[in-house]
C-alpha positions in Angstrom: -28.2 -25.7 -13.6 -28.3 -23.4 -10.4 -25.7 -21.4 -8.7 -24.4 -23.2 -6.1 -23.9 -20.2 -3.5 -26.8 -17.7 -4.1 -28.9 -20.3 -6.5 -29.7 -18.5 -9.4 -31.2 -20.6 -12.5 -28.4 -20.5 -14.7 -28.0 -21.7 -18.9 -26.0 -24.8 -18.9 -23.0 -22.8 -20.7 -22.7 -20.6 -17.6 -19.1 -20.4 -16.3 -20.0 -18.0 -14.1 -23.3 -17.0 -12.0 -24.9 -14.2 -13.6 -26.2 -12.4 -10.4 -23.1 -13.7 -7.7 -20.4 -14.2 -9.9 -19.0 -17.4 -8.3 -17.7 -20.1 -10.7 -19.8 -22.5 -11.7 -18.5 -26.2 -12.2 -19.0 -26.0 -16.2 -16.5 -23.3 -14.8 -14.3 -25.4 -12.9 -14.4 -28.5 -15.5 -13.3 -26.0 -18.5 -10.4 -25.0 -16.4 -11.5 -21.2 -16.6 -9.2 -18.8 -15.4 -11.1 -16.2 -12.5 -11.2 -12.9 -13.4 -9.0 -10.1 -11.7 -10.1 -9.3 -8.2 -9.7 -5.9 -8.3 -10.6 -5.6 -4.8 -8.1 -7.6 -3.1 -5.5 -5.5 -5.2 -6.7 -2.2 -4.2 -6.6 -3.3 -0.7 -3.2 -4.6 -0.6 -2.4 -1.5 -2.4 -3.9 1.1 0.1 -2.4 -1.6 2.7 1.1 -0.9 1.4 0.9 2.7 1.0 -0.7 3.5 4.4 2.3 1.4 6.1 4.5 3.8 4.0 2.7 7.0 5.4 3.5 5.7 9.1 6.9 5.6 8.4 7.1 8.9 6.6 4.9 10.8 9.7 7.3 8.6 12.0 10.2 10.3 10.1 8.9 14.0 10.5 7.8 12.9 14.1 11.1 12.0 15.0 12.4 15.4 13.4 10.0 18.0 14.7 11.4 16.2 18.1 14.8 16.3 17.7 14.2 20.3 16.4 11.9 21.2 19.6 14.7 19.7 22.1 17.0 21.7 20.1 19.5 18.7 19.4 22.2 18.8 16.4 21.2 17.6 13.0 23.5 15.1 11.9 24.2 15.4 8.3 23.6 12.5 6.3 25.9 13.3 3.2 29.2 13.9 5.4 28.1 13.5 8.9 29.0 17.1 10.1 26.8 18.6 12.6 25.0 21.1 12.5 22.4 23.4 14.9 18.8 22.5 15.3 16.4 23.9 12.6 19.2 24.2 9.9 18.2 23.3 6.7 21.6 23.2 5.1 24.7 21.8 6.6 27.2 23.9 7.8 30.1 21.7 6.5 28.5 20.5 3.1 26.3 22.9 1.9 23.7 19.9 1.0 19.9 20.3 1.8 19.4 18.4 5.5 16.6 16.2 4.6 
């Protein structure tokens, strides 16, 4: 039996190609299950997590913005407001985030 995408000689047992990997059809027939791709996970995972980062450094952009213009920071516990660059509200006393 060969490998049907790189060719490899392969023992009739083979479920999988021993230099490619690929399923074989001994494989397929036996109704193997494919092994985890480990890859594609990490990928989605690093996907994910860099589409978190943009919206984190969209969140500090936004911030560092609002504190250059020297606009009121809205207070998200109890909505008072309070001067640019505080870090605690005025009304509150909880940590402006």
């Amino acid at each position: 039996m060969f490998c049907s995408q790189c060719g490899e000689e392969l023992p009739e047992t083979a479920n999988f190609c021993l230099k490619c990997g690929v399923m074989t059809r001994q494989g397929i027939e036996a109704d193997v299950p494919s092994p985890w791709k480990w890859d594609e996970e990490v990928e989605k995972t690093l996907s994910t997590v860099a589409k978190e980062l943009e919206k984190t450094f969209e969140t500090v952009r936004e911030k560092i913005h609002t504190s250059i213009k020297g606009e009121s920071i809205i207070c998200p516990h109890c909505g008072g407001k309070n001067q640019s660059g505080s870090k605690f509200c005025s009304k509150c006393g909880n940590e402006l985030a």
